[in-house]
RONULUM-26738 format. One record per residue (C-alpha): residue in one letter; y, z, x. Coordinates in steps of 0.2 Angstrom, whole numbers, plus 5000, padded with zeros to 4 digits. Layout:
RONULUM-26738
AYZX
...
This chain:
RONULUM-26738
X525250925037
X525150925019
X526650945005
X526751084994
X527751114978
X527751254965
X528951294950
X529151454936
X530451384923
X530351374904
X530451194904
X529351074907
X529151074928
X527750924929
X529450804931
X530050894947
X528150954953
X527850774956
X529750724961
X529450824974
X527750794979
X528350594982
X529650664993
X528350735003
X527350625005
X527450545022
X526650735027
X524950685020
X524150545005
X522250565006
X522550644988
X523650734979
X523550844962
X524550964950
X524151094941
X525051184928
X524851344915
X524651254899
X524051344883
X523451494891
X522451404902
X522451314921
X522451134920
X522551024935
X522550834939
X521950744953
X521750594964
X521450504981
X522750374974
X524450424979
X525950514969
X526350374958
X524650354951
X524450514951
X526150534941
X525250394928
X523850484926
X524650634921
X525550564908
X523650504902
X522650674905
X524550764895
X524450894909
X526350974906
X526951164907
X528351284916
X527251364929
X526351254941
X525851204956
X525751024966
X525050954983
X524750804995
X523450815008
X523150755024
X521250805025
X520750935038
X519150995031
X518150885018
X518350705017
X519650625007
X518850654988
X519450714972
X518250874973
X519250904991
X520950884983
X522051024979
X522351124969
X520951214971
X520251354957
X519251514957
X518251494941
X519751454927
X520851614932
X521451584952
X522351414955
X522951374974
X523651254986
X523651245005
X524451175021
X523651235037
X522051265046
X521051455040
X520051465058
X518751585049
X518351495033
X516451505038
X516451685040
X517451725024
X516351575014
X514651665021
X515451855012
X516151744997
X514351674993
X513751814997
X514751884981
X514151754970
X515451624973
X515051464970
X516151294982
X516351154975
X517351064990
X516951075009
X518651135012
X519351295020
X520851305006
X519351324992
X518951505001
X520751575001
X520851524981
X518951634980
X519451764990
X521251804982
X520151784965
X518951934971
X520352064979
X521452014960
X521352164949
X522852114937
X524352104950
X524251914960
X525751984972
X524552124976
X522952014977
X523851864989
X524552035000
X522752075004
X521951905004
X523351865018
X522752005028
X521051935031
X521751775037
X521551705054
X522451535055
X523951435049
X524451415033
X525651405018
X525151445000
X525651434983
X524451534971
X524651564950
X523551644939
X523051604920
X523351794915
X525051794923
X525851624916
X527551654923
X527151684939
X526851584957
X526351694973
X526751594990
X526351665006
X526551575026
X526051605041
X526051475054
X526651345043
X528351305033
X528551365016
X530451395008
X531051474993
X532151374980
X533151484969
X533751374953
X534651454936
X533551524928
X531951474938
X531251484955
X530451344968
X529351324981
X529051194993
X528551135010
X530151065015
X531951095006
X532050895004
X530650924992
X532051024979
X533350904983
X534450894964
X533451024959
X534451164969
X535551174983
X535051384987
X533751395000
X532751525007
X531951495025
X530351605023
X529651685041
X528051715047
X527151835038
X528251845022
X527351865005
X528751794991
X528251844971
X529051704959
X529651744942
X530751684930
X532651674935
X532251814950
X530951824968
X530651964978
X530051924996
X528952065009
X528552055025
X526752095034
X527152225047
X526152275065
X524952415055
X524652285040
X525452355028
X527152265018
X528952305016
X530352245007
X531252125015
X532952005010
X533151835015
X534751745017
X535051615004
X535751465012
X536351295003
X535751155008
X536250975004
X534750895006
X534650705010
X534250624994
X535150464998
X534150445015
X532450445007
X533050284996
X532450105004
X534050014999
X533749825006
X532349875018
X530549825016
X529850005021
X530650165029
X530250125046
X531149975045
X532550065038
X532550195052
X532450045066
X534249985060
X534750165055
X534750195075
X536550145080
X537150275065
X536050395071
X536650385089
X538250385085
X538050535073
X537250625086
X538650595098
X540250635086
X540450785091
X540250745110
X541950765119
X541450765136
X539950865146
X540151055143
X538651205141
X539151245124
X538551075119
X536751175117
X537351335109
X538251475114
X537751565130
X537251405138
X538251405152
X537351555160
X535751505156
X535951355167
X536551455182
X535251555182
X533651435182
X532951305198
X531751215184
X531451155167
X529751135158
X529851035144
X528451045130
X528150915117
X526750805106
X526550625103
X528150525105
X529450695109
X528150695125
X528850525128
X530650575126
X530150705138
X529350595151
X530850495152
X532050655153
X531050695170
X531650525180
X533450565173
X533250765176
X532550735193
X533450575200
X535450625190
X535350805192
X534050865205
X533150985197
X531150985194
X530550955181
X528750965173
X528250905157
X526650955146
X525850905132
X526051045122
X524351075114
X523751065131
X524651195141
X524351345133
X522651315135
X522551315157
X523151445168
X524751385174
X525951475185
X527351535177
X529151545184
X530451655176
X532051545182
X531251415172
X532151335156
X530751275145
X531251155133
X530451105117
X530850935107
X530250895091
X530650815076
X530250905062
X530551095071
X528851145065
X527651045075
X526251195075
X525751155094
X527351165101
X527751325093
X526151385099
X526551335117
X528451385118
X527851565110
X526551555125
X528051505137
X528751655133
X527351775135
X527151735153
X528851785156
X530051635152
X531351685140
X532651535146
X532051435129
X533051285121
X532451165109
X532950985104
X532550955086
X533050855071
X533150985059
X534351145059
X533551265049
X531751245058
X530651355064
X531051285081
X532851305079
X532651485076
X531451515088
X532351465104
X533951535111
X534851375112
X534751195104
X535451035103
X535350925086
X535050775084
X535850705068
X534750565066
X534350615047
X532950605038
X531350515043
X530050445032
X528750335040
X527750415049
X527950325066
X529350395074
X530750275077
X532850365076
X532050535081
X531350445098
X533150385102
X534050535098
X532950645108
X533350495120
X535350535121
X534950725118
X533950735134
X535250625144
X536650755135
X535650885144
X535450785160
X537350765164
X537450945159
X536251015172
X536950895184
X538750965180
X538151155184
X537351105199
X538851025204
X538250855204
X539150765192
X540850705197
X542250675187
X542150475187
X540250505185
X540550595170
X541750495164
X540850335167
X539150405157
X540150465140
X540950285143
X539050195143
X538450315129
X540150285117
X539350095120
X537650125114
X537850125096
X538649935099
X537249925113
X535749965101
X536549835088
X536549705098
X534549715102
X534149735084
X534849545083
X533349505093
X532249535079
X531849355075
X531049315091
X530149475089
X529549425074
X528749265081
X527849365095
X527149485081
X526449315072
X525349305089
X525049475091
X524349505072
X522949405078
X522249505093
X521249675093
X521849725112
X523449745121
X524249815136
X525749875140
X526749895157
X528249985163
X528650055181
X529850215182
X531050285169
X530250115157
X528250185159
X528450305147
X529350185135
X527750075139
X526850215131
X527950235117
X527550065114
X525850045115
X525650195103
X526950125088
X525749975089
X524150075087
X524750195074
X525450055062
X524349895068
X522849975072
X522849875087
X522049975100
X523549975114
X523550035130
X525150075143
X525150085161
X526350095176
X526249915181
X525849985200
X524050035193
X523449875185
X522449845202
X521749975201
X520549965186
X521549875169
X521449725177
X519949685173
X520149695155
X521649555156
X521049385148
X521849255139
X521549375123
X522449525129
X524249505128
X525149595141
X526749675134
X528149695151
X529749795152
X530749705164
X532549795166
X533449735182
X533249885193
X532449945212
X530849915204
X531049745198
X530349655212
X528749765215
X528649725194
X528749535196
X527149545208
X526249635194
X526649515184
X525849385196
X524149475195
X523949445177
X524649255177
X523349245190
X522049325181
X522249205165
X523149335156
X524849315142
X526449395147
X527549455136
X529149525144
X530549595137
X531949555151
X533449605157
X534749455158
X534749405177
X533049475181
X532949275183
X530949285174
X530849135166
X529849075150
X528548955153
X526548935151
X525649095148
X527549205151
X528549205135
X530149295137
X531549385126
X533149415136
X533849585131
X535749565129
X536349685145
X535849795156
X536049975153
X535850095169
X535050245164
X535050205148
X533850055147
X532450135140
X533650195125
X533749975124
X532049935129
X531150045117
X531949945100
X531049795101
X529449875104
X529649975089
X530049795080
X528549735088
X527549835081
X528549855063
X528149655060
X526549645067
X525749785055
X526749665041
X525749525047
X524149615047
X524649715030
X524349875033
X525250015025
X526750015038
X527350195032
X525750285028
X524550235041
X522550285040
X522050455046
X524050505053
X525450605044
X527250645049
X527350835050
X525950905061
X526051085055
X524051105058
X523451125078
């Protein structure tokens, strides 16, 4: 969950170090710091401040060079601090950054001490720079193959060395890292993004590679079974990074950029959906779903959400069970596995650590049906699991997840009438009448977002409490919890979700004129049983806030204030129903002026377990 950058040119790199490292920040901003080869020597800069006081302060300090190395944190081990930051240094020769989690830092700490080395930080990264320090005997490539060796963990690396000043050594396992080959010079970074306009040749490093950086060339080798390395080649891909996406424009942060990006990023994600066929997830597809009777689907944080709305449209559409799990859960319990199982995995970013983890798992018990719905192509995830569908919804900045939900949204219905189709449950009119309501969406989704004014006067009431609930029966609960965490994770409001069924049964006694009660109220079986709910809280003294479907004939008055959603939408309401919560809590965290993009403690990429 942190961002990494590294560089050997002959020009001045401090520019592009720290260019990058602002692209990366939404994966971690409890500090940041570069350090470059300058004058024979290592010299770093670093702060708790983010990139663009970090950039100032560079300038100040005259920190500049052709070999270097730059990160942003999310902290893992050690509180935020500047002693905590990276880089990191072995004495004044070994200089290192890190993303990931080294599982036996007290073990290798205890032998390093032992040694005489002496660690200035409580973090776990301080023991890889002093234990690549004490292996080096005047080859770094040589020294970061054996430090790797002793690793148990995640991680990502970026390592240079004052006697080798053209030079920068990266190694991963467990967590991104990619290869930038320029003219002349050679890059290293977390994420592609983090190279856009600095080159378009990309190499996708795989688990166990060991990649040696020099001027204008890089060799790569790979860790095999016994230990040992070999020589590998990697295919260098161009990619067009999206440097456009990561620009504000009108917007007064990312996330709400990416709330009104949403009908572009449906429709993107639909263009190339002609009607409901296999193929749609890859080639091979079609007999995958002959030959399975259930799909597992794995996912964290608000892809789990996705998921638990996929189950009421894989169960009720195409009648077939579905589980899903919270991936850094399942591999954890003794489950039963199923071979005729299709186990799908959604994620965002593709490199979610858990959910790599438990899909790896999936597959050790016996389940080889894998597919994964993920924003990113060139992921981890992607190459990981025999079929995928891409969501196009582009890059996403803020940290709370907004275009990406939806996407995975229409994905997981894409994947729906698919299954229903080869189960032969999905007519021809059906069919036709659900590419009909999903062409719509885009128009749909645009048509909520002109709701945002009202929203805006809830969130002026809303700024105010400390508590809220949120309620949602069926297909909408899980959209309820969606919900209730985008208003945690930016407003620091503690939030809560529940079916509405269960307020009886234990929430209702938190309900008082202080706890708003947020409502999704779509017009569906479940509406009547919902408007009962409702009563309990009315009745209980309690503010209702319900976000309603056109002839659900709830009306506004004392303690029940209402926003009427433009239509009804099937299926496909909780696509809808999820846009104003994620207004909701946009312009609630505005009121309350938190840091809308970077909230406390979180990061976007979770590539640590």
């Amino acid at each position: 969950m942190c961002g990494i950058v590294g560089a050997v040119s002959t020009r001045n790199i401090v520019p592009v170090l720290v260019e990058g490292l602002k692209r990366l920040e939404y994966r971690g901003y409890d500090s940041c710091g570069v350090a470059v080869h300058q004058g024979g020597e290592l010299r770093r800069t670093r702060s708790t401040s983010r990139v663009a006081e970090l950039d100032t302060q560079i300038a100040q300090d005259g920190v500049q060079g052709g070999t270097g190395i730059a990160h942003t944190r999310w902290a893992t081990h050690g509180a935020p601090a500047v002693h905590n930051a990276h880089p990191h240094f072995s004495g004044k020769r070994i200089g290192l950054v890190h993303n990931g989690i080294i599982e036996n830092h007290d073990e290798l700490r205890a032998e390093l001490q032992n040694k005489g080395y002496v660690f200035e930080s409580q973090t776990d990264t301080e023991v890889i720079a002093h234990l690549v320090h004490q292996l080096y005997d005047g080859d770094l490539f040589d020294a970061v193959q054996r430090a790797t060796t002793r690793l148990k963990g995640a991680y990502a690396i970026a390592v240079f060395c004052r006697d080798e000043p053209h030079r920068v050594v990266g190694a991963r396992e467990g967590s991104p890292l990619v290869l930038g080959v320029g003219q002349g010079e050679t890059f290293l970074a977390s994420d592609a993004m983090a190279l856009a306009g600095v080159t378009d040749q990309i190499v996708y490093l795989e688990e166990g590679d060991v990649v040696d950086l020099q001027l204008g060339k890089h060799w790569i080798t790979a860790r095999q079974a016994d230990g040992s390395f070999e020589r590998v080649q990697r295919e260098v891909r161009t990619v067009h990074a999206h440097t456009g996406a990561a620009e504000l424009g009108p917007y007064q942060h990312y996330m709400q950029k990416e709330i009104f990006e949403q009908p572009r990023a449906i429709a993107d994600t639909l263009e190339s959906v002609a009607g409901i066929m296999p193929e749609l997830f890859g080639d091979g597809a079609h007999q995958v779903f002959k030959d399975i009777d259930r799909v597992l689907i794995l996912a964290c944080g608000t892809s789990y959400y996705s998921g638990s709305t996929a189950k009421y449209w894989l169960e009720s559409i195409a009648g077939i069970p579905c589980s899903v799990e919270i991936a850094s859960e399942y591999r954890y319990r003794d489950s039963v596995p199923d071979p005729r199982t299709l186990v799908v995995t959604i994620s965002q970013s593709g490199e979610t650590a858990d959910t790599i983890a438990a899909l790896k798992h999936a597959r050790g018990l016996g389940m080889a049906h894998t597919l994964t719905i993920c924003n990113v192509a060139t992921s981890a995830m992607v190459r990981e699991c025999k079929l995928n569908f891409l969501t196009h919804a582009g890059v996403e900045i803020g940290v709370a997840s907004t275009k990406a939900f939806t996407t995975q949204l229409v994905a997981l219905f894409l994947l729906t009438l698919t299954l229903a189709q080869s189960r032969g449950k999905l007519t021809d009119a059906q069919e036709a009448a659900h590419i009909k309501a999903l062409r719509h969406l885009p128009a749909a989704v645009q048509a909520v977002l002109a709701l945002e004014p009202q929203v805006i006067a809830w969130a002026g009431e809303f700024a105010r409490k400390e508590n809220a609930l949120f309620l949602g029966r069926g297909m909408h609960y899980p959209i309820a919890l969606e919900g209730a965490l985008k208003l945690k994770e930016i407003s620091y409001i503690h939030a809560e979700a529940y079916p509405a069924g269960e307020l009886k049964h234990g929430p209702l006694a938190l309900v008082t004129s202080a706890m708003p009660v947020v409502t999704i109220a779509p017009n569906d079986a479940l509406l009547e049983k919902l408007k009962s709910n409702l009563q309990e809280v009315r009745a209980r003294g309690g503010e209702l806030y319900v976000f309603a479907d056109s002839d659900t004939e709830i009306k506004s008055e004392p303690g029940v204030q209402v926003i009427r959603m433009p239509e009804h939408y099937g299926a496909l309401s909780p696509i809808l129903h999820v846009v104003p919560l994620q207004l909701l809590a946009y312009h609630t965290a505005c009121a309350r002026g938190t840091d809308v993009d970077k909230p406390r403690n979180l990061a976007k990429s979770v590539t640590v377990e």
